[in-house]
py3Dmol code that shows the C-alpha trace and the ligand (Angstrom):
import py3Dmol

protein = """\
ATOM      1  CA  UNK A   1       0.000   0.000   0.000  1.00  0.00           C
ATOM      2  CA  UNK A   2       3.240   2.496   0.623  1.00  0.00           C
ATOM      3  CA  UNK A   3       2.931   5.188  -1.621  1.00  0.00           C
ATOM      4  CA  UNK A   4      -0.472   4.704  -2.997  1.00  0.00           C
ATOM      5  CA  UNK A   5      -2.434   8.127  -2.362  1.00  0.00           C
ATOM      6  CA  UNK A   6      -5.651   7.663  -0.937  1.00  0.00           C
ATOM      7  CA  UNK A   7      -8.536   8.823  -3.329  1.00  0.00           C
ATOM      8  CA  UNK A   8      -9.928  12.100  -2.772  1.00  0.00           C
ATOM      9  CA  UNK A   9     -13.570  10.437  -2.307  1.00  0.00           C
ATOM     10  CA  UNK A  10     -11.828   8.646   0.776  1.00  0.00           C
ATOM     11  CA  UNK A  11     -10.957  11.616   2.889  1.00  0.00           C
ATOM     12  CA  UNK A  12     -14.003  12.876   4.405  1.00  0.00           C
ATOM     13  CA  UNK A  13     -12.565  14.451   7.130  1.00  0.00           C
ATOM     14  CA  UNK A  14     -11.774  18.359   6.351  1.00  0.00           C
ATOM     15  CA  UNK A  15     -10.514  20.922   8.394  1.00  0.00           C
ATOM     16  CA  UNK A  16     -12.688  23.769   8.231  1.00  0.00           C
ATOM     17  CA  UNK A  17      -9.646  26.314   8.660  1.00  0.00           C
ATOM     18  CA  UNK A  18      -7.561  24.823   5.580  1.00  0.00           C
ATOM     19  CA  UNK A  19      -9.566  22.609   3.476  1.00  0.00           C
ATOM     20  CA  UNK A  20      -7.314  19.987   3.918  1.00  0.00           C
ATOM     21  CA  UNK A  21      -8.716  16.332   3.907  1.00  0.00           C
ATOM     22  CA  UNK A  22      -7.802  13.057   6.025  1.00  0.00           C
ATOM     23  CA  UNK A  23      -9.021   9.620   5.550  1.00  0.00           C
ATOM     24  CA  UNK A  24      -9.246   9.335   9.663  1.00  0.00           C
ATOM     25  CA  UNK A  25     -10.740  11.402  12.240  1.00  0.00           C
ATOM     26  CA  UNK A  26      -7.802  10.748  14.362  1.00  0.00           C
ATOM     27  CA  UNK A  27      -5.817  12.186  11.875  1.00  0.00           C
ATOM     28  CA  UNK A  28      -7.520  15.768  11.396  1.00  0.00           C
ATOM     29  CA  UNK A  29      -7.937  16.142  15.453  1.00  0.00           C
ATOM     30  CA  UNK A  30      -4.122  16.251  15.591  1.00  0.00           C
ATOM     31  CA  UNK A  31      -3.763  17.754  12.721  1.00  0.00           C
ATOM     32  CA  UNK A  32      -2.460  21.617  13.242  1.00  0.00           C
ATOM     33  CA  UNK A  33      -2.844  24.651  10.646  1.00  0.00           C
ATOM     34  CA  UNK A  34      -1.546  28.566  11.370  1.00  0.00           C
ATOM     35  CA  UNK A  35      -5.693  29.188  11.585  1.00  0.00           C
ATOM     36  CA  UNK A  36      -6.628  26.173  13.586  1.00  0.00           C
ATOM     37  CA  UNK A  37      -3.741  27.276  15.833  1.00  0.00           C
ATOM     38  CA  UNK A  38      -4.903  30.919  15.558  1.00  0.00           C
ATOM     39  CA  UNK A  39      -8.412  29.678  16.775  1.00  0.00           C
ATOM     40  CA  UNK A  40      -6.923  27.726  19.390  1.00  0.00           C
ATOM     41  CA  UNK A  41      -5.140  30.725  21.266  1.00  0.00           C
ATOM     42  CA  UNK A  42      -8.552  32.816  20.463  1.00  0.00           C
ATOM     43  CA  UNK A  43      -9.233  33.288  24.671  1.00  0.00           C
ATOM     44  CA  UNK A  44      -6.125  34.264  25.597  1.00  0.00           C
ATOM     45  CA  UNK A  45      -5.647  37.478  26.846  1.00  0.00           C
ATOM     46  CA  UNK A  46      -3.553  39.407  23.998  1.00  0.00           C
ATOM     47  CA  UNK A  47      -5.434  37.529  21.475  1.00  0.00           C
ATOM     48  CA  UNK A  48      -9.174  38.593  22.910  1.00  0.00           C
ATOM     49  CA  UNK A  49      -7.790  42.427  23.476  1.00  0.00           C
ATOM     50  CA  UNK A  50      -6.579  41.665  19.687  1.00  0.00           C
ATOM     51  CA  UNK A  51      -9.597  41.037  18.103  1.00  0.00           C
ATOM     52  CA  UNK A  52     -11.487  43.456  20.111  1.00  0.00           C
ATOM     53  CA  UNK A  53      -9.018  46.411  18.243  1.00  0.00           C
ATOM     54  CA  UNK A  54      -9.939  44.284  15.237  1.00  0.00           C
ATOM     55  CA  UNK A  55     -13.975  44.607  15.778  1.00  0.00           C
ATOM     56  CA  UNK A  56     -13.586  48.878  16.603  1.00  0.00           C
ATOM     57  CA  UNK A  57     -10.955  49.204  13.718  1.00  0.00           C
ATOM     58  CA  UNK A  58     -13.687  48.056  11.008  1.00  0.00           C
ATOM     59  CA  UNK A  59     -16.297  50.058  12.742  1.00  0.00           C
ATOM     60  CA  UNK A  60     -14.496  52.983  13.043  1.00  0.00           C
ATOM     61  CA  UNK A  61     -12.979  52.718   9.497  1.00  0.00           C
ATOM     62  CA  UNK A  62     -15.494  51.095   7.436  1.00  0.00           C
ATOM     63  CA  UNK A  63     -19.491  51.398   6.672  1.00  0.00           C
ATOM     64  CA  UNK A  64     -19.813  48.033   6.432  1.00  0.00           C
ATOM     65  CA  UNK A  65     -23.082  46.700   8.762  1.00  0.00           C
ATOM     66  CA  UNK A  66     -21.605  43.110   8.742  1.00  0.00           C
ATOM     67  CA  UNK A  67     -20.230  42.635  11.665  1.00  0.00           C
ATOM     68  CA  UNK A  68     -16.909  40.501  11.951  1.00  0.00           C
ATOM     69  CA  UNK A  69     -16.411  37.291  13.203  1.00  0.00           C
ATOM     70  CA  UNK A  70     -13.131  35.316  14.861  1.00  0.00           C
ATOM     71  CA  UNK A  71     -13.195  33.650  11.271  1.00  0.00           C
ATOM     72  CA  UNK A  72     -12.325  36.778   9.659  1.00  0.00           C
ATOM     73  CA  UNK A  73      -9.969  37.532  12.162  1.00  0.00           C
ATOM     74  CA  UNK A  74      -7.944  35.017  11.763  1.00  0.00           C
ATOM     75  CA  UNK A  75      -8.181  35.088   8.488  1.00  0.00           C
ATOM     76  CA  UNK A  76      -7.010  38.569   8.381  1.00  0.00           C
ATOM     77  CA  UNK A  77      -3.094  39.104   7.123  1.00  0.00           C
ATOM     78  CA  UNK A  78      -3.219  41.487   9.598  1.00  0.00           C
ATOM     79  CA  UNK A  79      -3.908  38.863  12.387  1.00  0.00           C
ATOM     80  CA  UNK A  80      -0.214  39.180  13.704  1.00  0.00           C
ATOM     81  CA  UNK A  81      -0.322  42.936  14.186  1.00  0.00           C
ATOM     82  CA  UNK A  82      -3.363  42.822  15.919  1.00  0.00           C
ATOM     83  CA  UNK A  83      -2.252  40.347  18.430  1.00  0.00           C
ATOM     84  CA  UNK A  84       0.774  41.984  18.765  1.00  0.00           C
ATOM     85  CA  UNK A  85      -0.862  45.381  19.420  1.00  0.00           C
ATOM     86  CA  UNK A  86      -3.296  43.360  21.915  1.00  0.00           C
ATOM     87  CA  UNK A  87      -0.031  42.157  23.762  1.00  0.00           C
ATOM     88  CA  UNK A  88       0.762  45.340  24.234  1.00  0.00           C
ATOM     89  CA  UNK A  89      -2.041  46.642  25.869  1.00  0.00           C
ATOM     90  CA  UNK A  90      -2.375  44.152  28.590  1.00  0.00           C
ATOM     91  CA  UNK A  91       1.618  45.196  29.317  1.00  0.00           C
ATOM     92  CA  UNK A  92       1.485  48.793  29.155  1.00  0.00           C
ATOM     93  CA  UNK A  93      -2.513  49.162  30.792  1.00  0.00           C
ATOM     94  CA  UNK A  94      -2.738  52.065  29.063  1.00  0.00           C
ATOM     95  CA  UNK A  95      -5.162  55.120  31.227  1.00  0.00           C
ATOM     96  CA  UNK A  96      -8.641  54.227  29.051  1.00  0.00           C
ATOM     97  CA  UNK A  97      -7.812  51.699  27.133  1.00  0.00           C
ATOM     98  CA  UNK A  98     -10.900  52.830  24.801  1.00  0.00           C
ATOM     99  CA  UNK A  99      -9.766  56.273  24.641  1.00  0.00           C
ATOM    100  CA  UNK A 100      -5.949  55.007  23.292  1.00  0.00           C
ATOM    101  CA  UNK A 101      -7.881  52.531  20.626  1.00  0.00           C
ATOM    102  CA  UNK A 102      -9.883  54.857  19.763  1.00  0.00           C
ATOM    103  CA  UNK A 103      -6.837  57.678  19.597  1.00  0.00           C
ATOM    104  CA  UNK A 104      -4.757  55.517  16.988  1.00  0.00           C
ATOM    105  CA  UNK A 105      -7.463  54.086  15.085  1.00  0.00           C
ATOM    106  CA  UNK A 106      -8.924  58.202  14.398  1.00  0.00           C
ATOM    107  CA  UNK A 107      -5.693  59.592  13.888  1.00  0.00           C
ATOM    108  CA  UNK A 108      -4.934  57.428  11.295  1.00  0.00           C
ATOM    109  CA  UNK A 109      -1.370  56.138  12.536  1.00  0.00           C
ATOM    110  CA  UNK A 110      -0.220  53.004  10.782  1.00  0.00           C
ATOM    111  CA  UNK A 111      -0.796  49.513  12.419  1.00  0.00           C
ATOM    112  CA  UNK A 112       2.896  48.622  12.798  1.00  0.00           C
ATOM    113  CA  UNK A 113       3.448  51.956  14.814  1.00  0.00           C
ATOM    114  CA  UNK A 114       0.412  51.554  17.621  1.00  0.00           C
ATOM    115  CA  UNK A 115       2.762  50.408  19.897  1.00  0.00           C
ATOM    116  CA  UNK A 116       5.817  52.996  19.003  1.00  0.00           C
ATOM    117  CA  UNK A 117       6.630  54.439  22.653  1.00  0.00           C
ATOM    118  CA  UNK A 118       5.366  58.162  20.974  1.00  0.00           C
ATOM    119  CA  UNK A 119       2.492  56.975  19.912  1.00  0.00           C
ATOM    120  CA  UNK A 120       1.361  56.303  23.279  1.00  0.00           C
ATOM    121  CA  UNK A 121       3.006  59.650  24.790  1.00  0.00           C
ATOM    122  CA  UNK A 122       1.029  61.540  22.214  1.00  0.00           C
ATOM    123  CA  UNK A 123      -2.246  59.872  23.103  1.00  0.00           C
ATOM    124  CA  UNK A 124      -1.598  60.414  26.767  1.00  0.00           C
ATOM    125  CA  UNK A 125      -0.971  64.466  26.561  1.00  0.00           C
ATOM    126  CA  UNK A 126      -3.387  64.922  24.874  1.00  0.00           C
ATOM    127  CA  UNK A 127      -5.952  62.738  26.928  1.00  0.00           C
ATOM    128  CA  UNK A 128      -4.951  64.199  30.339  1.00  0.00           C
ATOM    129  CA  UNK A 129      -6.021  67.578  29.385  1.00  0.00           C
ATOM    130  CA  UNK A 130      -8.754  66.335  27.870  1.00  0.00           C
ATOM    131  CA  UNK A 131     -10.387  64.403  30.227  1.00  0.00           C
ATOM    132  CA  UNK A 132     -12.973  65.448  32.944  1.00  0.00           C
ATOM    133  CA  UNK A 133     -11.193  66.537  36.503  1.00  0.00           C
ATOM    134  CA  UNK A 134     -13.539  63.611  38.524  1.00  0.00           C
ATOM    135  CA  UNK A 135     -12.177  60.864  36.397  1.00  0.00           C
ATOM    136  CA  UNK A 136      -8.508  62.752  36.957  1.00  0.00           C
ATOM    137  CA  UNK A 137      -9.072  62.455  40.596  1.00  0.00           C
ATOM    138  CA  UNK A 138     -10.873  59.158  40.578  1.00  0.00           C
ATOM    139  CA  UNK A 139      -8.177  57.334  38.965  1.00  0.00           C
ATOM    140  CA  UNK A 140      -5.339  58.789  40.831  1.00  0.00           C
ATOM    141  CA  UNK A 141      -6.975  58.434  44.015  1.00  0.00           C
ATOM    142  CA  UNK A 142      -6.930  54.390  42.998  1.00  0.00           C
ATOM    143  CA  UNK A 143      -3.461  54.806  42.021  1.00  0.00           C
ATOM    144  CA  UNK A 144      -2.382  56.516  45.362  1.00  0.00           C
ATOM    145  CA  UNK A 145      -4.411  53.700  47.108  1.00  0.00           C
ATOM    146  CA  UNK A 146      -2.712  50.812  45.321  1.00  0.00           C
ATOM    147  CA  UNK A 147       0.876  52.859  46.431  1.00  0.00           C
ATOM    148  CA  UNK A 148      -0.503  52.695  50.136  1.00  0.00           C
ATOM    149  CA  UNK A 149      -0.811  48.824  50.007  1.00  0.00           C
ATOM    150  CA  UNK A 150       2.171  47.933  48.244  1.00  0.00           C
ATOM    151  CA  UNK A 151       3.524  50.101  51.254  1.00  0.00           C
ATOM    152  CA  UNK A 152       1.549  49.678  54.171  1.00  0.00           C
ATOM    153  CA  UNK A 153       0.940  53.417  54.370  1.00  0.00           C
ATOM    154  CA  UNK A 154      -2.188  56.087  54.214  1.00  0.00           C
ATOM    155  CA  UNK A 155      -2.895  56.813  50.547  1.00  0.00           C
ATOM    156  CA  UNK A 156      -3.335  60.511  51.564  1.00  0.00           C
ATOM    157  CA  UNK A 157       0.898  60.529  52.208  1.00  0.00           C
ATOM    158  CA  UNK A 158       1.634  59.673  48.812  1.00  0.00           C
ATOM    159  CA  UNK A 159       2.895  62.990  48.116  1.00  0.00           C
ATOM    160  CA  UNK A 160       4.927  62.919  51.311  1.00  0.00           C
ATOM    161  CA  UNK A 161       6.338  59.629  51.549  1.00  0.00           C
ATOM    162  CA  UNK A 162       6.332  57.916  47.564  1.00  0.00           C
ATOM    163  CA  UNK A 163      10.077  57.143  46.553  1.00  0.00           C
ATOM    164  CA  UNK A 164      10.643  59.992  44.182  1.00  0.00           C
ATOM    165  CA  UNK A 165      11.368  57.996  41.425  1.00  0.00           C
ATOM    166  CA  UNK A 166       8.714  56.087  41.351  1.00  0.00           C
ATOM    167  CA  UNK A 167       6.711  59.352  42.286  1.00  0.00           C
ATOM    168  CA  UNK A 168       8.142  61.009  38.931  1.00  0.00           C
ATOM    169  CA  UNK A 169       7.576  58.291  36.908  1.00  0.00           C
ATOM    170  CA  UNK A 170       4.093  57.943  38.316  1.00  0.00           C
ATOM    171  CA  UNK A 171       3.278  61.533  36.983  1.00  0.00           C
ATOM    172  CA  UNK A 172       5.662  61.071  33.652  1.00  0.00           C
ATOM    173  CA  UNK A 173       3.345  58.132  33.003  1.00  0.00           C
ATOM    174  CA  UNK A 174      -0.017  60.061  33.731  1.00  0.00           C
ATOM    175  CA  UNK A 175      -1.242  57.660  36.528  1.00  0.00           C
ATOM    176  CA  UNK A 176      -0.680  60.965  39.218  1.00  0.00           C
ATOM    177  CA  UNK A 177      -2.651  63.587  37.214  1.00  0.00           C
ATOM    178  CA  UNK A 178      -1.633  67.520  37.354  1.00  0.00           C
ATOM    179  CA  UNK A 179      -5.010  67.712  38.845  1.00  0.00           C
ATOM    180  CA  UNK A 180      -4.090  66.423  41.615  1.00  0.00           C
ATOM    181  CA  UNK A 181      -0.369  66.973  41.532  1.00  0.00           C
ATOM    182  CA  UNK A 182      -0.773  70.852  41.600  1.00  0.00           C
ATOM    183  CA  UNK A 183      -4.058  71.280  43.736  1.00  0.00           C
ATOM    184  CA  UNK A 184      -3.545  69.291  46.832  1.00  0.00           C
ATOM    185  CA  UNK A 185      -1.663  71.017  49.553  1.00  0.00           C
ATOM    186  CA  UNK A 186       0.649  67.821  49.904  1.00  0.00           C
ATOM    187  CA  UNK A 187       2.075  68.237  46.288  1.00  0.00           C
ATOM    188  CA  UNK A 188       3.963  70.721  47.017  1.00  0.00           C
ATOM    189  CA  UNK A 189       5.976  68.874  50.020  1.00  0.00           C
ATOM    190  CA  UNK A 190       6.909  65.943  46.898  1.00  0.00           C
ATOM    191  CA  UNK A 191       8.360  69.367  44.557  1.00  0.00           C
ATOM    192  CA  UNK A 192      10.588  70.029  47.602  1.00  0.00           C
ATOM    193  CA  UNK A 193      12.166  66.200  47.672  1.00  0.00           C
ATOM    194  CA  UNK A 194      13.025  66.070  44.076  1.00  0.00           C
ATOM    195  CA  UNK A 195      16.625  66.451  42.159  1.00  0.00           C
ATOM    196  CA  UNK A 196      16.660  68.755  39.054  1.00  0.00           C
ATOM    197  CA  UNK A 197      16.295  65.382  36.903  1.00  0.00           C
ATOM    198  CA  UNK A 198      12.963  64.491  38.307  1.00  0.00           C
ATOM    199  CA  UNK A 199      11.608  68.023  37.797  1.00  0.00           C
ATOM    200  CA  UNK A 200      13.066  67.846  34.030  1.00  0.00           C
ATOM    201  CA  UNK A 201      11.333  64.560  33.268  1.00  0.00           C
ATOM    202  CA  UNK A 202       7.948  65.772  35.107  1.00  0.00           C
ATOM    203  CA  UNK A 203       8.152  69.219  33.489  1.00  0.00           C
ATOM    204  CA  UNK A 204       8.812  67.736  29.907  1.00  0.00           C
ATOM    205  CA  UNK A 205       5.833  65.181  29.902  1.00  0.00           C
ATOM    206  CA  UNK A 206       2.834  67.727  31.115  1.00  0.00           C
ATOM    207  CA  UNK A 207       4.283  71.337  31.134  1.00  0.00           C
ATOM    208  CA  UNK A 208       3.123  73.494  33.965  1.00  0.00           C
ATOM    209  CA  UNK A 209       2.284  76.607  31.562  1.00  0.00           C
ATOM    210  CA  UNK A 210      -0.233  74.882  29.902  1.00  0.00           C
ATOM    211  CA  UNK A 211      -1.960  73.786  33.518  1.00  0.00           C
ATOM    212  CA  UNK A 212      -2.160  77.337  34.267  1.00  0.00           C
ATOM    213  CA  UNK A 213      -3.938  77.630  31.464  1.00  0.00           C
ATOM    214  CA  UNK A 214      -6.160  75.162  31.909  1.00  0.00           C
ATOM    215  CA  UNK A 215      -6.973  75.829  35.703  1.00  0.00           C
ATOM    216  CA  UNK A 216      -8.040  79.519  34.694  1.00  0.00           C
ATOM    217  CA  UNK A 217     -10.029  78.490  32.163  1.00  0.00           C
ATOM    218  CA  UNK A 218     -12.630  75.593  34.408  1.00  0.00           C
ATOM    219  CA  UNK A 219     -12.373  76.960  37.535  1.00  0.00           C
ATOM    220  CA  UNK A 220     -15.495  75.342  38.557  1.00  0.00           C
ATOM    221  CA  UNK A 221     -13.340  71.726  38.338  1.00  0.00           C
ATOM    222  CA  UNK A 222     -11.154  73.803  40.365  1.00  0.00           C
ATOM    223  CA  UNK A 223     -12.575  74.357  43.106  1.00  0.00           C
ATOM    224  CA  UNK A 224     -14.237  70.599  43.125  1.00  0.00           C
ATOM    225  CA  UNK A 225     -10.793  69.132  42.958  1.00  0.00           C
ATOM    226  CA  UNK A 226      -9.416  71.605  45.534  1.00  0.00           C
ATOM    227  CA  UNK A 227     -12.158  71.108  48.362  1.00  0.00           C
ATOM    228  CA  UNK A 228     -11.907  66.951  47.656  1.00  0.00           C
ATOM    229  CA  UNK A 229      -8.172  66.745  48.267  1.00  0.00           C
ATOM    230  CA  UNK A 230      -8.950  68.961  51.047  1.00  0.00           C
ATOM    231  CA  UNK A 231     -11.425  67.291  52.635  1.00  0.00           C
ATOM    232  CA  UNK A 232      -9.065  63.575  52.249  1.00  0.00           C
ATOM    233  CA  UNK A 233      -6.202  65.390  53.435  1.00  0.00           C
ATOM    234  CA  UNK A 234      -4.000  64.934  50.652  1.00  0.00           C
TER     235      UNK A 234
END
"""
ligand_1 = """\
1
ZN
Zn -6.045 22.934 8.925
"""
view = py3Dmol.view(width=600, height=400)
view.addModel(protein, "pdb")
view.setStyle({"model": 0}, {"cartoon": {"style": "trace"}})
view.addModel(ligand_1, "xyz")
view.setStyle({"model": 1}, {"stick": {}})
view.zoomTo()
view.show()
């Protein structure tokens, strides 16, 4: 029987990713394909955050009422950079998630650059001015509380007592917001532990001249910011 093919008619087992026939069941469960394998990996974390980029790309981009399916994802020749972009995510944990999909998918940047380190930086100036001062204060209030935690310490002494490198990276990476950074009394004690380099790096990623701005012009946030921080003591 050695190198006889089967018949065609013989193989009636077909995988449904790439056509591909086998005489034997057995044969086509452990048989593997880039789209079977694709499929396969379709819960995992970088892959679901993948193909959820994939969905908002086409609706963003496209008229098209059809929605897509994991089929056509994996189908894609795009597949890769999605997944790789979806990878991404769930390292950096961007600040809105959405708001950065949304951000790179509108301004039309090419797929291969989503996860350039400026990309992100852009997104991120721009969204911190952007967004409302509750949501500021809301998310750095979580961010303060996760610091007290790690460090067995009262989130309202984050100011006082952070490491100031981690401090000025928290702020360089937009998880302290100016909002709260420049309103609370306590701010002021972390400007008076930090070197020259730490005021450099904080100063180049949100620029204090353009907060000054933006405090005259929504005072009402203001003064809601100011009296919160006031009231928590921070
Ligand atoms: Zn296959």
């Amino acid at each position: 029987m050695t190198g006889l093919k089967m018949p065609l008619s013989k193989k009636k087992h077909k995988c449904k990713f790439c056509n591909n026939s086998f005489a034997r069941e057995n044969t086509l469960a452990n048989h593997m394909c880039v789209r079977k394998r694709r499929y396969a990996d379709k819960d995992r974390k970088p892959n679901r955050l993948g193909f959820k980029v994939y969905l908002r790309f086409f609706k963003l981009t496209t008229r098209s009422k059809k929605p897509k399916t994991v089929e056509d994802f994996i189908a894609s020749q795009y597949y890769n950079d999605f997944v790789r972009f979806g990878r991404y995510l769930a390292e950096l944990k961007p600040i809105n998630t959405d708001a950065f999909v949304d951000y790179v998918i509108k301004n039309g940047v090419k797929l291969k650059d989503w996860t350039k380190e400026y990309v992100y930086d852009a997104y991120l100036k721009e969204h911190v001015i952007k967004e409302p001062a509750d949501k500021a204060l809301e998310r750095t209030i979580v961010e303060m509380e996760k610091w007290a935690k790690q460090n067995n310490d009262c989130f309202r002494d984050f100011f006082r007592k952070a490491n100031e490198n981690e401090a000025t990276f928290m702020i360089r990476s937009g998880r302290i917001s100016p909002w709260v950074l420049y309103l609370s009394e306590s701010g002021d004690e972390l400007f008076k532990r930090l070197n020259e380099e730490h005021g450099k790096i904080i100063d180049e990623s949100i620029n204090p001249e353009d907060w000054e701005v933006i405090f005259e012009k929504r005072q009402d946030e203001v003064e809601f910011v100011a009296s919160i921080l006031d009231e928590a003591g921070i």
